[in-house]
C-alpha positions in Angstrom: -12.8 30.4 21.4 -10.9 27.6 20.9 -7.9 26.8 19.4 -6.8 24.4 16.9 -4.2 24.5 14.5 -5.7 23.5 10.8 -9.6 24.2 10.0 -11.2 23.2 6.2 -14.3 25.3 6.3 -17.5 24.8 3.9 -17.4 21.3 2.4 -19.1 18.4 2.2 -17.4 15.5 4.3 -17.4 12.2 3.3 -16.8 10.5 7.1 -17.1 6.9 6.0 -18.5 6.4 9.7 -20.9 4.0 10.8 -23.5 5.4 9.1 -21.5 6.5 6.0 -22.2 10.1 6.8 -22.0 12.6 4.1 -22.3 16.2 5.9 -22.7 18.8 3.1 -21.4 22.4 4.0 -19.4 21.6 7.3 -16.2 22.0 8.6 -13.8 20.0 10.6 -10.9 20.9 12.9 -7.7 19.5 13.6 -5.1 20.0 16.8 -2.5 19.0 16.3 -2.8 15.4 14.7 -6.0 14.3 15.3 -9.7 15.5 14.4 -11.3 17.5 17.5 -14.8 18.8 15.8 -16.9 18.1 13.0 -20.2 20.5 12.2 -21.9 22.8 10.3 -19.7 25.1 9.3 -20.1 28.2 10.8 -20.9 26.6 14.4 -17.1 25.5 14.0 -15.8 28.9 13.1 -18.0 30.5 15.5 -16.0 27.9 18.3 -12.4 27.5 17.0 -9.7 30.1 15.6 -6.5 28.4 13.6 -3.7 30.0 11.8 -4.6 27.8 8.6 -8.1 27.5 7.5 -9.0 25.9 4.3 -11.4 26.6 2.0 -13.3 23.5 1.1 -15.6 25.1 -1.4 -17.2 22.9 -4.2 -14.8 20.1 -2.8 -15.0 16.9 -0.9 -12.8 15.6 2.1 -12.8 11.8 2.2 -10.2 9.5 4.6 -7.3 9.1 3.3 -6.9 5.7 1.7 -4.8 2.7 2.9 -2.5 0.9 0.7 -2.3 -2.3 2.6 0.4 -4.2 -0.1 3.0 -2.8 -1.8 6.8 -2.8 -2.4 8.2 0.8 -3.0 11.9 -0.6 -3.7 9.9 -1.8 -7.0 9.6 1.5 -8.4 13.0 1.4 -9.9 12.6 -1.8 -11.7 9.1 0.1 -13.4 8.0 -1.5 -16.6 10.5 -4.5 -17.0 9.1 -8.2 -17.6 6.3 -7.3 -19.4 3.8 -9.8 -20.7 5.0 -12.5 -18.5 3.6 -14.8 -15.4 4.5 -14.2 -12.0 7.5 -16.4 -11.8 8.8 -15.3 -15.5 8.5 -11.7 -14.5 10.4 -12.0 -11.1 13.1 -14.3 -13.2 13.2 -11.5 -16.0 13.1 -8.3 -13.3 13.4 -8.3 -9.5 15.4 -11.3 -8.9 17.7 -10.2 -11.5 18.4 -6.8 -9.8 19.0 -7.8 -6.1 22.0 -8.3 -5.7 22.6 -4.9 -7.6 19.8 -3.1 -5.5 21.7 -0.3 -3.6 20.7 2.2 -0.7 20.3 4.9 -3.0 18.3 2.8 -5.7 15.7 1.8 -2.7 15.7 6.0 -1.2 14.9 7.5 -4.6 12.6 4.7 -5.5 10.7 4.9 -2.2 10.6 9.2 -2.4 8.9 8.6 -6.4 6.3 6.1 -4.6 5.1 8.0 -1.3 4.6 10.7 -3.5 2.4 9.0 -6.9 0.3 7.4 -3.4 -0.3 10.5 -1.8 -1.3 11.8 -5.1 -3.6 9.1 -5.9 -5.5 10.0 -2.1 -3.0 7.5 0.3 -1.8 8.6 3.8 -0.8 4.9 4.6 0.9 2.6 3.1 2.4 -0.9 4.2 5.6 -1.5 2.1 6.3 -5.0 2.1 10.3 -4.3 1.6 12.0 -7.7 1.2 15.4 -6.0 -0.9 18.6 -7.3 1.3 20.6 -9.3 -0.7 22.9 -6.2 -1.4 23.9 -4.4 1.7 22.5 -4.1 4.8 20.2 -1.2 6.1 18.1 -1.0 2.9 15.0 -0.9 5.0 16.1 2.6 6.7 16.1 4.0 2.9 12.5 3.6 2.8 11.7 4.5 6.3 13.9 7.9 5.4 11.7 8.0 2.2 8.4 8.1 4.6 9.7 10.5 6.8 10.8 12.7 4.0 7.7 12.6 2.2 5.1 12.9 4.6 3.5 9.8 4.6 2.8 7.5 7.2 4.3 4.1 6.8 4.3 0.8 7.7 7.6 -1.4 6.7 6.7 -4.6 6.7 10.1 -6.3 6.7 10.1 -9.0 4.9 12.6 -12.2 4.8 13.1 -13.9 1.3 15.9 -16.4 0.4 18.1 -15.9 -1.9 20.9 -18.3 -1.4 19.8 -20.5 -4.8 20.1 -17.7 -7.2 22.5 -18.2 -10.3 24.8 -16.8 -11.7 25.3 -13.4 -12.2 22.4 -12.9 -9.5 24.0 -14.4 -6.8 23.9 -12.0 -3.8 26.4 -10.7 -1.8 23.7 -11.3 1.2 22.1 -14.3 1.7 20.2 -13.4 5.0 19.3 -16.0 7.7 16.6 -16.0 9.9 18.9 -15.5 12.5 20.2 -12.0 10.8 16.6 -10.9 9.8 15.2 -11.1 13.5 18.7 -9.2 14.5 17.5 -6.2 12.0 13.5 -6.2 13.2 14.9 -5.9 16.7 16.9 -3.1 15.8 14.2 -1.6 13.9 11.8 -2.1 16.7 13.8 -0.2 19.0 14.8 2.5 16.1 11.2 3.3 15.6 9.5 2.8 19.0 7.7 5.4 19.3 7.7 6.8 16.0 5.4 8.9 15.2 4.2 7.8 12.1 6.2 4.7 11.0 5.7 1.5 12.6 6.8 -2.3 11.8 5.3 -5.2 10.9 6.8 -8.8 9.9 6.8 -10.3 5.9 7.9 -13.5 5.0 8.1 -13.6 1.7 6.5 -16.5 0.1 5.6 -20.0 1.6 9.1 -21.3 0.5 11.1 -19.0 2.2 10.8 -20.7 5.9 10.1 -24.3 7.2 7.5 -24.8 9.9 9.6 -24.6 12.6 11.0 -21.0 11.3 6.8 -20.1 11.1 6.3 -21.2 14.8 9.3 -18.8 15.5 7.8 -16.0 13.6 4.6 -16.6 15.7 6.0 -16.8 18.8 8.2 -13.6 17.9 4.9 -11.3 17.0 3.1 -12.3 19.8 6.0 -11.4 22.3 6.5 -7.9 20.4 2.8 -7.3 19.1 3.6 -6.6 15.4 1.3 -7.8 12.6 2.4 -10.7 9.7 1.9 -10.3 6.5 2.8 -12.6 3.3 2.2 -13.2 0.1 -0.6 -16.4 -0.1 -1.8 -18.2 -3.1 -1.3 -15.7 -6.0 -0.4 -18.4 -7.8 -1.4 -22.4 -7.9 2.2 -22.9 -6.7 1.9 -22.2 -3.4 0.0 -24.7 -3.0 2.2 -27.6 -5.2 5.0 -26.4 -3.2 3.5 -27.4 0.2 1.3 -30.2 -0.7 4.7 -31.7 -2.4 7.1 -30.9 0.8 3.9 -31.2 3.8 1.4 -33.2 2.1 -0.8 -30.6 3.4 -1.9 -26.7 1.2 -0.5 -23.4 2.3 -3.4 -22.6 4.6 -2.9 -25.9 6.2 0.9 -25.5 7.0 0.1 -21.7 8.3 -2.7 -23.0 10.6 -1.1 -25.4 11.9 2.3 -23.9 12.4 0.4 -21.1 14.5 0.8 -18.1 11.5 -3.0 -17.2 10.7 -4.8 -15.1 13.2 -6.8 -12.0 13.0 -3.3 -10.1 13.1 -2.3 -12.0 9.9 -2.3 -9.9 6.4 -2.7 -12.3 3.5 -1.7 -10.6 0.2 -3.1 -11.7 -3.3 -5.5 -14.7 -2.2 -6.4 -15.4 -5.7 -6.4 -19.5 -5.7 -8.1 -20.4 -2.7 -9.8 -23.6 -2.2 -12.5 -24.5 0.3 -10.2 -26.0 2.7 -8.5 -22.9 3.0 -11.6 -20.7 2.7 -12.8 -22.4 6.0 -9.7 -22.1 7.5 -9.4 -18.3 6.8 -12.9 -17.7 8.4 -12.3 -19.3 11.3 -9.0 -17.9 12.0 -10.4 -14.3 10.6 -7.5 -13.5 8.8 -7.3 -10.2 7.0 -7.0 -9.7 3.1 -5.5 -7.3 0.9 -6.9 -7.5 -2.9 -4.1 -6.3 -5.7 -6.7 -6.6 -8.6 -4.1 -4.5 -11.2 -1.0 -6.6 -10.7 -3.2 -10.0 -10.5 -4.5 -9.0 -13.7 -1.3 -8.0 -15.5 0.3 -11.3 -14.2 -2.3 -13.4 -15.6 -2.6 -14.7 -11.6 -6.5 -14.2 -11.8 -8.8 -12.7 -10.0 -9.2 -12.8 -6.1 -12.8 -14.1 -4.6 -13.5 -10.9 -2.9 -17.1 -11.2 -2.8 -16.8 -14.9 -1.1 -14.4 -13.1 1.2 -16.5 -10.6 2.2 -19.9 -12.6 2.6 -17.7 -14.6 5.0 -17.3 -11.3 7.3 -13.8 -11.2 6.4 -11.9 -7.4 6.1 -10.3 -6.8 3.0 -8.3 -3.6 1.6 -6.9 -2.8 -1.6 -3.1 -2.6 -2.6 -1.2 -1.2 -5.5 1.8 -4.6 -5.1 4.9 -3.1 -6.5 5.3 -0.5 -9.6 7.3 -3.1 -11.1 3.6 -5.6 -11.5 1.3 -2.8 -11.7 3.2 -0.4 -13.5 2.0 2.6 -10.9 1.3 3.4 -7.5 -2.3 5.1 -8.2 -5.0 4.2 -5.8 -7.4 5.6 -8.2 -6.7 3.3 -10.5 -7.1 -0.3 -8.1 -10.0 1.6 -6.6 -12.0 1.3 -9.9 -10.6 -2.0 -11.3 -11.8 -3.2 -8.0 -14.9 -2.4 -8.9 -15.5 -3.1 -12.1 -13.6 -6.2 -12.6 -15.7 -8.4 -10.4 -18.9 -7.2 -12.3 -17.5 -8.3 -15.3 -15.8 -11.7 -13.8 -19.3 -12.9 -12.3 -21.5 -11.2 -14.6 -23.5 -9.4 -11.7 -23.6 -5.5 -11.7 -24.4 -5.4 -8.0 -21.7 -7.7 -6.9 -19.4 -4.8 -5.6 -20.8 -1.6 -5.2 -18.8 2.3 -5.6 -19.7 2.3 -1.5 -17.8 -1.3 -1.0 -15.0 -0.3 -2.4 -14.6 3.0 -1.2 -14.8 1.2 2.4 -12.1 -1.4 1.3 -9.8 1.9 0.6 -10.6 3.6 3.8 -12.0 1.9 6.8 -11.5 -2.0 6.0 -7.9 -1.2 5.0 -7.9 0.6 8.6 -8.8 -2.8 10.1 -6.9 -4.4 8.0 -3.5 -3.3 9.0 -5.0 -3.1 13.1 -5.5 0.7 12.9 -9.5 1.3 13.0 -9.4 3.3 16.3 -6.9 6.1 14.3 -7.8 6.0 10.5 -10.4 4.8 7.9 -13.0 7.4 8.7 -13.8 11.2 9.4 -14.9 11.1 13.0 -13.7 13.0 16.1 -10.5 11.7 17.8 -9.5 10.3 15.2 -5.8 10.9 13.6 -5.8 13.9 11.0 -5.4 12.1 7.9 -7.5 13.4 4.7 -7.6 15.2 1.1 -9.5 17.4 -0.4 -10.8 16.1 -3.7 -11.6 18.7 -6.7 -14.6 17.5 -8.7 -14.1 20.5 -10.8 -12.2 18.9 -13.5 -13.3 17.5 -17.6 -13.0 14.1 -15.8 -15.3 14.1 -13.5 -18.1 16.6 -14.6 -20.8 16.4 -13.7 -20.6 15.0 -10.8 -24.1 13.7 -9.2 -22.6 12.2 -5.5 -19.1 12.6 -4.5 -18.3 8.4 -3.9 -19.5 7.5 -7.3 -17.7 10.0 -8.8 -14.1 9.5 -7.1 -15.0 5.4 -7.6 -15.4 5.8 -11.5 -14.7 9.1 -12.4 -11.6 10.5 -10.8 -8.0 10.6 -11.5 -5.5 12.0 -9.2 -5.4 15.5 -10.9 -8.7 15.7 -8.1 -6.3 15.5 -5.3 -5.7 18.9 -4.4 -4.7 19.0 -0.8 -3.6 16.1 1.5 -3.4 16.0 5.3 -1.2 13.1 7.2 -0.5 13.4 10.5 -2.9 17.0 10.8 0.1 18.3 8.6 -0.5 19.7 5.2 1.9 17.5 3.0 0.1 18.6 -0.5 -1.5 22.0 -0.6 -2.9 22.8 -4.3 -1.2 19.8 -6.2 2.3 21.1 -4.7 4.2 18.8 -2.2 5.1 21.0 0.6 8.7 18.7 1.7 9.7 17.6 -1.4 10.9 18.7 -4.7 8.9 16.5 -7.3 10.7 17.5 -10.0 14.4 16.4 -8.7 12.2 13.1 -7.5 11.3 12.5 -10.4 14.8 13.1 -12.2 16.2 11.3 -9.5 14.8 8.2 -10.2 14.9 8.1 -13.9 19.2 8.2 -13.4 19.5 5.7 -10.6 16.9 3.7 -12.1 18.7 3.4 -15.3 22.4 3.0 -13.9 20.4 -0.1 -11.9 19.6 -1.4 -15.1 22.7 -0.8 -16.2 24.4 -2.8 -13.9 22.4 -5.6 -14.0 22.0 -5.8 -17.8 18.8 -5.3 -18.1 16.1 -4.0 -20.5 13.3 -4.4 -23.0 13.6 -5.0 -26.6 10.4 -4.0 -29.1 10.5 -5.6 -32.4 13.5 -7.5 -31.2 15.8 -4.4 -31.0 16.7 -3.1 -27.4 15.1 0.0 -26.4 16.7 1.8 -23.5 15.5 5.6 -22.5 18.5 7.0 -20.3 18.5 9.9 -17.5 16.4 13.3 -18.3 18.3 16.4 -19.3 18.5 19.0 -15.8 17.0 21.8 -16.6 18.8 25.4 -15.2 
């Protein structure tokens, strides 16, 4: 008898392997962090003893999902700049808050976003944290925030100017380059060898270096092995911007200045023209689709399909609570696929099977991590949940993808494993108290706010909802 140290007995697996595998009334086992056995059942109890077994009963166990694009500092801006364009909405929101944005504003915001992703299925999730106009050390708020939480993380520190902002938004920060690679190499050595946050680089638009600064950032991942990831073409004026300063478009400037690569993470990629289509196959780039917050912004709609017939990986992202308004995976996961069908007019053009791979194993590749995570296969890292079909919602269920894909909501999310630790067992978090997250953020959220003066008006009169009551 072997042993292991977490078994879920008698489900039906949904590996997401080669051959999309669906393995109905098996069981896997987990030592440690990582997957050692997959079978029928009782061939794995009859092998392996562990102290925690699961019953997986009338459930399904599918990867956990990837969120390759998001920015958990946004969660305390939630709901502000409603009904306006990209630009309007950072003008009427983020920008205003930055230089306002404190440590604590970042840690309780973070805490309130692992936890709606791990909910909504995540177990990764590359937070594009580009907050430091304030004080410095921000990004170890969110890094705290994944430890505490559970979740594995990927801080993608970004670098965004903000020495132009007016009046009363000017920040007490106004980073360099020269203080932003200072910070990722103290992160770098902070989190070598972490086990389950690493670091990745994020420029923040096209705007915010000059192509010498991109041959540096190059030149700076290659040497230290850490992906890049930006924001690309959400909007037209990425492109106005460099065809006005290079004569050239955005994919131009990034080829040439050595940026795109098949370590490169392009977020958005909603106006792309065929210049930059060619250039994005032959560099292989890799894509993460934000259909909610493309849609609420009015940026468009990205040309998945085109991507994908081009062999290109793409995975879905939430982008920020403050453009989406949530972190639910659920929720992108079934936009994605029903908002191409309805943009092209073909039923067939994404599929519940293509999209569930764009959560799991594409969003592996995407952020470089298809070895560890995207699928249910031995050797692979221990990171799952147990779905719960048996809800009004999804019943009745015919197949487990097509239900999850159209059906589900994150009520189905009963238990989640990260790391081969149980960080949700039975809809409760088993490290954090969701209640005080939840209170939390709703007082540091609205002292930020606050500060900063701002707010929404309905009806032309200002509506402002303060902190919760505590409960004895």
């Amino acid at each position: 008898m072997n042993n292991v140290t977490l078994i879920v007995k008698d489900t039906t697996l949904v590996t997401m392997d080669r051959d999309l595998s669906i393995l109905e009334g098996h069981a896997l086992a987990v030592r440690d962090s990582r997957i050692v056995a997959l079978g029928p059942s009782a061939d794995i109890l009859a092998a392996y003893a562990s102290p925690v077994v699961l019953d997986g009963r009338d459930r399904f166990v599918f990867p956990g999902f990837i969120n390759t694009h998001t920015h958990l500092f946004q969660n305390a801006l939630k709901g502000l700049g409603r009904d306006l364009r990209l630009f309007d909405w950072l003008d009427n929101s983020v920008r205003k808050a930055l230089h306002e944005i404190r440590s604590v504003d970042v840690y309780n915001a973070a805490v309130a976003g692992c936890l709606e992703n791990i909910r909504s299925g995540v177990t990764t999730v590359l937070d594009y944290m580009y907050a430091h106009a304030s004080e410095s050390g921000l990004d170890d708020a969110v890094v705290r925030a994944f430890e505490r939480t559970g979740i594995r993380g990927i801080l993608g520190r970004a670098h965004t100017k903000t020495d132009g902002f007016p009046e009363p938004a000017r920040c007490p920060i106004n980073e360099t380059e020269d203080m932003f690679y200072a910070d990722v190499d103290r992160l770098r050595a902070e989190l070598n060898g972490h086990e389950t946050v690493s670091l990745a680089l994020a420029p923040g638009i096209v705007w915010d270096m000059d192509p010498d600064g991109y041959r540096r950032l190059r030149r700076y991942a290659d040497q230290h092995g850490l992906r890049i990831t930006m924001h690309l073409d959400e909007t037209p004026e990425d492109d106005s911007f460099t065809r006005a300063h290079y004569g050239i478009n955005t994919a131009e400037l990034l080829d040439q200045t050595g940026v795109l690569g098949e370590d490169f993470i392009g977020a958005h990629l909603v106006h792309l023209d065929s210049t930059t289509l060619e250039i994005f196959g032959r560099r292989k780039i890799k894509c993460s689709h934000n259909p909610v917050s493309n849609l609420l912004l009015a940026s468009g709609v990205a040309p998945v399909p085109t991507l994908k017939r081009m062999g290109l990986d793409v995975g879905l992202g939430t982008d920020g609570a403050a453009s989406n308004d949530t972190q639910n995976m659920l929720e992108v996961i079934k936009l994605a696929a029903i908002v191409h069908k309805g943009f092209h007019q073909d039923p067939t053009i994404l599929n519940a099977v293509d999209v569930l791979k764009m959560a799991t194993i594409e969003g592996a590749r995407v952020v470089g991590r298809e070895d560890d995570l995207g699928s249910l296969e031995v050797g692979k890292l221990a990171d799952f949940f147990l779905f719960d079909p048996r809800t009004i919602a999804c019943v009745p269920v015919t197949d487990p993808i097509t239900c999850l894909v159209y059906s589900s909501n994150p009520t189905s999310v009963q238990t989640v494993v990260i790391h081969g630790r149980i960080v949700l067992q039975d809809g409760v978090f088993c490290s954090t108290d969701e209640t005080e997250a939840v209170y939390a953020l709703q007082e540091s959220a609205y002292h930020l706010r606050q500060r900063v003066g701002l707010g929404n008006t309905i009806n032309g009169r200002p509506v402002a909802v303060g902190p919760f009551t505590r409960r004895a």
